[in-house]
Structures are given as C-alpha cells and as structure tokens.
C-alpha positions, -999 to +999 in steps of 0.1 A: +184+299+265+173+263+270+183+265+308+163+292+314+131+289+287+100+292+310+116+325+328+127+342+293+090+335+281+074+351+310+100+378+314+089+386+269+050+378+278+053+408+307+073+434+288+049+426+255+021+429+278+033+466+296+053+482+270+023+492+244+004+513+273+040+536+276+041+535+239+074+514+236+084+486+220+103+466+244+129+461+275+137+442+301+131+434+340+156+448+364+160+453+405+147+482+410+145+517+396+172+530+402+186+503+377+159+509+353+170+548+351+208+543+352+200+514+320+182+538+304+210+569+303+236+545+297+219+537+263+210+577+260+249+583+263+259+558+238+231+558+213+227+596+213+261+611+223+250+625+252+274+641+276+251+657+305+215+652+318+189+676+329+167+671+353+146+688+378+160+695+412+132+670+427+143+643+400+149+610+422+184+611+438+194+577+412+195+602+383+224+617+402+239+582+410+233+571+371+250+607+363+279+601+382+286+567+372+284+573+339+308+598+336+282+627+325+277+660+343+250+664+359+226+700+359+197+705+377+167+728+368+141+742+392+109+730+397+075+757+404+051+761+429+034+727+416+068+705+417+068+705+379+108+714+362+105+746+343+107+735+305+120+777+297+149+770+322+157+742+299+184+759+281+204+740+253+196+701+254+210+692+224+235+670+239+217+660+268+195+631+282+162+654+296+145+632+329+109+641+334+094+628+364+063+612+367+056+610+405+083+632+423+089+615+458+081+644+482+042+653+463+039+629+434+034+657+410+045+649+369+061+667+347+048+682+315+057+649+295+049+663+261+080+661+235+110+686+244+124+696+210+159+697+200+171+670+229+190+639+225+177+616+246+141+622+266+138+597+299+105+598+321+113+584+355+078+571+364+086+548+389+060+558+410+034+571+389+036+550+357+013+520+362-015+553+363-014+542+320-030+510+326-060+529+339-083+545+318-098+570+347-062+585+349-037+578+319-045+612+311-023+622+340+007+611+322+000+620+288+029+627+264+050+596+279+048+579+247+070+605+231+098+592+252+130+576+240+129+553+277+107+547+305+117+535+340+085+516+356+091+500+396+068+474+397+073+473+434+048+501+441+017+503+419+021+470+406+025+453+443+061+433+437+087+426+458+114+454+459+137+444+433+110+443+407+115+469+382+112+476+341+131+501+317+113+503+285+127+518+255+108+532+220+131+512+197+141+484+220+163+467+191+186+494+192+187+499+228+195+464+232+220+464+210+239+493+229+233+478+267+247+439+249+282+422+255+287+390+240+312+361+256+328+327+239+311+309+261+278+330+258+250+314+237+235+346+233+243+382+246+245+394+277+221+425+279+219+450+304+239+460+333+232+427+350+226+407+325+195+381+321+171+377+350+143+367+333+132+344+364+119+383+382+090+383+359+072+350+376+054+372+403+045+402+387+032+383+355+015+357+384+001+387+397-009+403+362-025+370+353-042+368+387-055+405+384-059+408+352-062+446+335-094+450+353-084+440+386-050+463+385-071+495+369-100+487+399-072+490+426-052+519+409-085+536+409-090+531+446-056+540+454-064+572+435-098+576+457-080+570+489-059+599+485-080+627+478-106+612+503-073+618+528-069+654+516-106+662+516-102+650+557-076+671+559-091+706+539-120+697+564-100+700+594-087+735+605-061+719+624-047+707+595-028+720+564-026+706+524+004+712+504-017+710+476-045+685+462-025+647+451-020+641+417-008+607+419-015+593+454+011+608+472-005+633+501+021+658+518+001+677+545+014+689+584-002+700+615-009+740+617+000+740+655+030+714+660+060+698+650+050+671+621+077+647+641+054+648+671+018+642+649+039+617+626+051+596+664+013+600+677+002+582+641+026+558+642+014+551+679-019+543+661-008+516+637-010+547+611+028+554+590+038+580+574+072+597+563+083+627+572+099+648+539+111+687+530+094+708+505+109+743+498+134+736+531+095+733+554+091+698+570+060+689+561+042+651+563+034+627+534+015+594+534+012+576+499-023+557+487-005+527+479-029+497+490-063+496+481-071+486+517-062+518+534-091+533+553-083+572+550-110+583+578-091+559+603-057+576+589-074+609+592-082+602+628-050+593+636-041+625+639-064+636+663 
C-alpha cells in the first residue's frame, strides 16, 4: 500500500463519493465497462450460484462477452416497442444474474429497474445513463437502481474521462470483494478484481469531480438532457424528418423520410456534424447522443438540410 497511498486514497475518496447516489456501498475503478459488467457477474456467479444470465436482447454486446467467459449460458429476452426487456418474459431467474439496462446503445431507453423477485443476482448496466442519479431534475429516470446487487457506471461518457475510466459498484461491497480477491506471498494485501489495483485511474475523474463539483456535473447533465429533446423537437418540427421516439436519456435516433440515413449521416458529417448510424427492429435509422454540454442542436438540426 505505501507505494501507491495518494492513488488508493483518491481511488476510496471517488467510490465513497459515487457509490451512495446508486445506493451501494462500495467498488472499485476499472477500464471501461465492459470490465465493470464482466466484474460484476463474476461475483454474481460465485456469491449467488448463478449459472445463466438474462438479459434483454438490446443488453450491451459485453454481457454476452462476460457470459461467455464465464462459463454461464447466456438467454436473451425481448424488448417492446419502447426498448424496455419484458419483465413477464422473464421466466424462472432463480439461478440467474438478471441485467437491466439503463441507457440501451441504439435509443438510450432504461429498463424498469424496480426489484425482480425470486433472482439471484440483479445487475443494472448503466454505463451510459447512470451519472443521470447525481442529478436531481432526472434521477427519477433511473429509479429502483438502488435495489441492485451491482452497478456498472463508465465514467468516460457522462462523467467526461478518458476511455478506460469506469466503476462497478456493488450493495455489500465487503462480500463482493471478498469473492473478486486473490492473495500472493509476496502480496501485502490482496489482489482484487480482474486486474487487480489501479487506484492511480481515479486522479482525473476525482480532479474533475473536485473541479466541477456536484453542481457543476448536475448543471451539464441537465444540459445534456436539454440538448436532446431540443434536437428532437427540430426534428418533430420538420416534415422531412422522422423520431423514433422522444430521448429518455440523451440518446436521439431519428432518419430522413425521403433517403438513405448513409447519405444525410455523410452530408452531416460534411458539416462538422457526427453521428452514428444504428439498426432498430432490422430499420437503419440515425442516432446522435447529447453528450457535451456545448452542442448547439439548431446547428445539428441544420445539418441536415
């Protein structure tokens, strides 16, 4: 511990700051999400016995990855018309790991996160959507999340990090930790997690927690949020234009009504304006996300005039 003090503190000073807003008690940084989610459902397979997980077909494709590594079988439920998984296609979840996702890639829509009785393990992936709980205008949006058993947070998106910044939080980190821990002779302390320590990857985002304060992160969540449905508004306004539906968590998927989306999504891009291009229902359809608090959405908008 004594060669790496200053990084340990800030790494505890971050995760004590974060975790109460998710209602959890601890965790640790990681790179990335896709870490964060395969941590979490290796300490749901040998805490809670688990021996598949569930998740909606629009789950993020590392549940799969975490799934397969792990050696547990993998079943996928359908989502509805709103991108939410159907809870009454469920089915028996006594000996699985349930992922609910807050912030689905394609539409950022969120699953009902309220408790799912009778499962193992419950996991909300909100890697996109989970800094919405440090605002007060739109935690509601994730409500239930503290009834979780783990949480997978990227601080590279609404928290503005690098992209190896990540954190899985767990309800009862003590015994989480304990399950994710290897010790070593020459180890002063265990080794936790699939990488073990990297306490040094909390200097920038508790720089930039410190910097912003809760304020300052809620002000530009909050515009983030604004952004996008002034976007969508643009685009209901525009008869040339279609919405998928209105964005729950900043994420905007919307496509021209009279060409291809490649050939609008290459004329935006010729504009300084860029946005992906994604599938929904097998339909290719357009999506931009409200990730900087910078973005003008009426320049966007008129990018794809």
């Amino acid at each position: 511990p004594e060669t790496g003090e200053a990084g340990r503190r800030l790494e505890h000073a971050v995760i004590d700051a974060l975790s109460p807003f998710f209602g959890m008690t601890g965790g640790q940084l990681v790179p990335g999400s896709t870490i964060a989610n395969l941590t979490a459902l290796w300490a749901a397979r040998d805490l809670a016995g688990v021996t598949e997980v569930v998740a909606s077909n629009l789950a993020h494709l590392s549940i799969e990855k975490a799934a397969h590594l792990l050696g547990l079988r993998l079943r996928q439920v359908a989502s509805d018309k709103d991108g939410r998984i159907r809870r009454e296609l469920l089915g028996d979840v006594s000996r699985a790991a349930v992922v609910l996702t807050a912030g689905t890639t394609s539409v950022g829509s969120v699953d009902a996160l309220d408790p799912i009785l009778g499962a193992a393990w419950v996991h909300v992936d909100a890697a996109w959507a989970g800094p919405l709980r440090l605002s007060a205008r739109h935690a509601w949006r994730l409500a239930g999340i503290e009834g979780a058993d783990s949480v997978a947070v990227s601080a590279h998106k609404w928290l503005w990090q690098p992209k190896d910044s990540a954190l899985v939080l767990f309800r009862d980190w003590e015994r989480a930790r304990s399950a994710i821990s290897f010790g070593g002779s020459y180890l002063a302390q265990p080794n936790v997690g699939v990488l073990g320590s990297s306490a040094a990857r909390a200097l920038t985002l508790a720089a930039t927690l410190m910097a912003f304060g809760r304020d300052g992160i809620e002000r530009r969540i909050d515009r983030c949020m604004e952004i996008a449905a002034e976007f969508a508004s643009l685009v209901v306004a525009d008869p040339q234009l279609e919405l998928w539906g209105e964005p729950a968590t900043g994420v905007i998927a919307w496509r021209p009504r009279s060409e291809e989306p490649v050939a609008m999504r290459a004329r935006m891009a010729s504009r300084g304006v860029q946005v992906s291009l994604t599938r929904i229902a097998g339909e290719p359809w357009l999506r931009a996300v409200a990730i900087h608090p910078g973005i003008d959405a009426a320049a966007a908008w008129q990018a794809t005039q």
